[in-house]
C-alpha positions in Angstrom: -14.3 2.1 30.0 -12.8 5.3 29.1 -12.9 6.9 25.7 -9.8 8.1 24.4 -8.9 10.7 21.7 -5.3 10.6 21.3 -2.5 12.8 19.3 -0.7 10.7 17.1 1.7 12.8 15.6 4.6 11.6 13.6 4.9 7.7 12.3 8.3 7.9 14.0 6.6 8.1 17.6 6.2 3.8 16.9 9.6 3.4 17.5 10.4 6.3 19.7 10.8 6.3 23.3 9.7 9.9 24.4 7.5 11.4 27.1 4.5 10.6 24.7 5.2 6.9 24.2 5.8 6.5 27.8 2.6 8.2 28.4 1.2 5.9 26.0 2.4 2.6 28.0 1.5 3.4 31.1 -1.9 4.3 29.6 -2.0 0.7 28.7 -1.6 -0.7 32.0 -4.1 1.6 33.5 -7.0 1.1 31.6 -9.5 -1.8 31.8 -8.3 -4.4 28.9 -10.8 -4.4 26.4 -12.1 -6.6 24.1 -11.8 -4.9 21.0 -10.5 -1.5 20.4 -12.3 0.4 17.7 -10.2 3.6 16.4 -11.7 6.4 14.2 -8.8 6.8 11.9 -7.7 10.2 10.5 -5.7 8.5 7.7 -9.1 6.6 6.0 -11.0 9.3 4.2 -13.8 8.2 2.3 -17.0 8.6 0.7 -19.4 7.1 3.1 -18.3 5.5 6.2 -16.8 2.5 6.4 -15.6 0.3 9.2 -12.8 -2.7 8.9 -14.6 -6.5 8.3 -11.5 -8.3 7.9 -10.6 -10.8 10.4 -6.8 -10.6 9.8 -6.3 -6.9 8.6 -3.2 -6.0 6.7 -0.4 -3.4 8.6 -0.7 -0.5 6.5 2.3 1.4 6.3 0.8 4.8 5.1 3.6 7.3 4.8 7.2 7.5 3.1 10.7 8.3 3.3 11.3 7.2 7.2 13.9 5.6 8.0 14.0 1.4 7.0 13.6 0.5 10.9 10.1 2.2 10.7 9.0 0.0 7.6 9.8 -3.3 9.9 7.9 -2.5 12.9 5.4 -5.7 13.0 2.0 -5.0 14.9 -0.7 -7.1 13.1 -3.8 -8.0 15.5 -6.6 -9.8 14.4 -9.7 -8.0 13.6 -13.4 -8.8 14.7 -15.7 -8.9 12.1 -18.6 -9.9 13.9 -18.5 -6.3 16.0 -17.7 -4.9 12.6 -21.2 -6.6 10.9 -23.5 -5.9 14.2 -22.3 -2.2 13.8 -23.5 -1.6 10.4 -26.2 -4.1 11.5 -27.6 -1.2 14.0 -26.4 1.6 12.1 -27.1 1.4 8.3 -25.1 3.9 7.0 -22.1 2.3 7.9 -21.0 -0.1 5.5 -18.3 -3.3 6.3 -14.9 -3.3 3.9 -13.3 -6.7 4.2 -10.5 -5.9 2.7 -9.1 -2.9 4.2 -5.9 -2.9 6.6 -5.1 -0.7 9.3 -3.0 2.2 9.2 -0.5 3.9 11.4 -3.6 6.3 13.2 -4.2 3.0 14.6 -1.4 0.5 14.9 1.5 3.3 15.8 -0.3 3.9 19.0 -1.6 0.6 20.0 1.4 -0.9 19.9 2.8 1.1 22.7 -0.4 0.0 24.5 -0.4 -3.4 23.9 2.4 -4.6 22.8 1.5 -8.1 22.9 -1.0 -7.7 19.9 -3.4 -9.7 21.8 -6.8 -7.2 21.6 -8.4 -7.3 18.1 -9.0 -3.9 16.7 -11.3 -2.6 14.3 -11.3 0.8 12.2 -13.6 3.6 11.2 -13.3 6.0 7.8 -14.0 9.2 8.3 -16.5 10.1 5.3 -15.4 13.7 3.8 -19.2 14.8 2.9 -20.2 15.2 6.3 -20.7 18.0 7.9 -19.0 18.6 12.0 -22.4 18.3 13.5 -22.8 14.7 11.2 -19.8 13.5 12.3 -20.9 14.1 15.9 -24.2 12.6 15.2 -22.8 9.2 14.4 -21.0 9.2 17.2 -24.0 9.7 19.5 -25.7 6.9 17.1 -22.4 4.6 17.7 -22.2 5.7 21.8 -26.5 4.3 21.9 -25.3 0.9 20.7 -23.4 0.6 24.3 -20.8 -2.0 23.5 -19.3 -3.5 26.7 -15.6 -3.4 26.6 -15.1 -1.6 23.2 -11.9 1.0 23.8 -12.9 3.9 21.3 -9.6 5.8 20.2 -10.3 8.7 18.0 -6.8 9.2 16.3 -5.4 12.3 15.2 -4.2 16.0 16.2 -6.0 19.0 17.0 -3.0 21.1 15.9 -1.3 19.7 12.6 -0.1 21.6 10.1 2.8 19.9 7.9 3.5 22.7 5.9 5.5 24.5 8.6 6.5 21.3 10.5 9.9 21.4 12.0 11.5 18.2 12.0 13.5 18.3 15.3 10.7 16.7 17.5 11.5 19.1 20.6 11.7 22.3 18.5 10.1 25.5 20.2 6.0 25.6 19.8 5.0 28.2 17.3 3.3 31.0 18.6 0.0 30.3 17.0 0.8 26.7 17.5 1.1 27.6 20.7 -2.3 29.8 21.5 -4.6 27.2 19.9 -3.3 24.3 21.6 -3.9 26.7 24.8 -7.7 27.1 23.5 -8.3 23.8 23.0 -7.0 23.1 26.5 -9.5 25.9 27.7 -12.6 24.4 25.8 -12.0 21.0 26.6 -11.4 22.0 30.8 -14.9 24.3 30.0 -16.4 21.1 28.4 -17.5 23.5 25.9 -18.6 21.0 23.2 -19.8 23.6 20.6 -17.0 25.7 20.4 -15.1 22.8 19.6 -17.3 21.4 16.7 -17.1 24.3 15.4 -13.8 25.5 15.7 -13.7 26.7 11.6 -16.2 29.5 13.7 -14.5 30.1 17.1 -11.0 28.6 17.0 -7.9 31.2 16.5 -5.9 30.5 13.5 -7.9 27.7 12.5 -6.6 27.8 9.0 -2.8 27.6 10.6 -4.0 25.1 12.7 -6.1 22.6 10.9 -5.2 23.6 7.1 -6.7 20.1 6.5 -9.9 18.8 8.8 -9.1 15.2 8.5 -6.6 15.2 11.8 -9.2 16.6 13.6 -12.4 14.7 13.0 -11.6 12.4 14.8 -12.5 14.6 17.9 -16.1 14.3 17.2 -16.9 10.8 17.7 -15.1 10.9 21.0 -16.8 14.4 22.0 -20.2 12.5 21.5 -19.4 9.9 24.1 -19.0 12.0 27.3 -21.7 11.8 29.8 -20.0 13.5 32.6 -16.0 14.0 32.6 -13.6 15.1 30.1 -10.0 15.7 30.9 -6.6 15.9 29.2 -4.6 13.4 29.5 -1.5 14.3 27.8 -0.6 17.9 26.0 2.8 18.6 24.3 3.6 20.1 21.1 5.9 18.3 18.9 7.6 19.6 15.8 6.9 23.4 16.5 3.1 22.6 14.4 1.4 19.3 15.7 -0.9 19.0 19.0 -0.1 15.5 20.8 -3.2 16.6 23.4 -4.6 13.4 24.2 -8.3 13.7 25.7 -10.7 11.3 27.6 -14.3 11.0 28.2 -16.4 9.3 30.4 
């Protein structure tokens, strides 16, 4: 089973059809189905890490101002709360909320990649005291438990900066837009782990790129799971400021 992180970019991508949402249905009819997908969620920041118990989670629809057409998108799969329990089971600090829904880091993609709602998915917080190297920690923790058939998607984007977002999906890159999305590209084809934990360190125009850390997080957890391979999957820049680089592991 491979391990995905994917760039999820803009809500609107859920009811788009673009180069990126094509990418992302083929993707579904290429992979192995799994029996649960589990998706470390760049919109769920929390104290402490938490991870979706609900059996029948509520769509969370965690942005505003989109257009109505957005808001009526219906992509509700049931959860599994007996993955969810044997999780925290093995790994202690991660605690089960039964209440929590999932949110569009999740259900925006999925739906392109299963559209049939038929694979119950699950969803991790990201908890905002830890430091890179934790977050990549857990993830090695989560990767011992070897869980046949769980599809991890780390959702996010390595370059995402709202503040200078242009709205016109296929507006031209911004340069440093541009050359960090090209050093990510580099690092990832290097398999250069490190440099990529770190990028507050070694990344140019990190604070252009990731103003805010919470997009990219999710990287960490899917970094921790490669073996052998690591390969991009997908890479375009959308809105002049926001990586869609999707990555996979095995």
């Amino acid at each position: 089973m491979k391990t995905l992180f994917i760039g999820h970019g803009s809500p609107l991508n859920a009811i788009k059809e673009n180069s990126y949402t094509r990418y992302l249905t083929q993707l579904g009819k290429e992979l192995k189905k799994p029996e649960c997908i589990m998706v470390f969620s760049a919109h769920w920041l929390t104290r402490g890490t938490f991870i979706t118990g609900n059996p029948k989670p509520e769509q969370i629809y965690d942005f505003y101002g989109f257009p109505k057409e957005l808001y009526q998108v219906r992509y509700q799969p049931a959860g599994m709360q007996n993955l969810a329990e044997k999780i925290s089971q093995e790994i202690t600090e991660i605690q089960v909320d039964y209440n929590r829904g999932i949110d569009h880091a999740a259900w925006a993609v999925i739906k392109h990649m299963y559209p049939d709602q038929s694979i119950p998915v699950i969803e991790m917080s990201l908890d905002v005291e830890l430091t890179e190297s934790a977050h990549f920690q857990l993830g090695k923790k989560i990767s011992a438990l070897n869980l046949d058939n769980v599809l991890y998607i780390g959702s996010g984007n390595l370059v995402h900066n709202l503040y200078e977002i242009n709205f016109d999906d296929a507006a031209k890159p911004f340069d440093w837009s541009t050359e960090t999305n090209k050093w990510i590209e580099d690092k990832v084809n290097s398999k250069n782990i490190d440099e990529l934990i770190h990028a507050q360190k070694y990344m140019p125009n990190y604070k252009k790129a990731v103003p805010t850390d919470d997009h990219y997080l999710p990287l960490f957890y899917i970094l921790a799971m490669m073996k052998e391979k690591m390969n991009i999957e997908y890479n375009e820049i959308q809105n002049g400021s926001i990586s869609m680089m999707s990555i996979s592991v095995e």
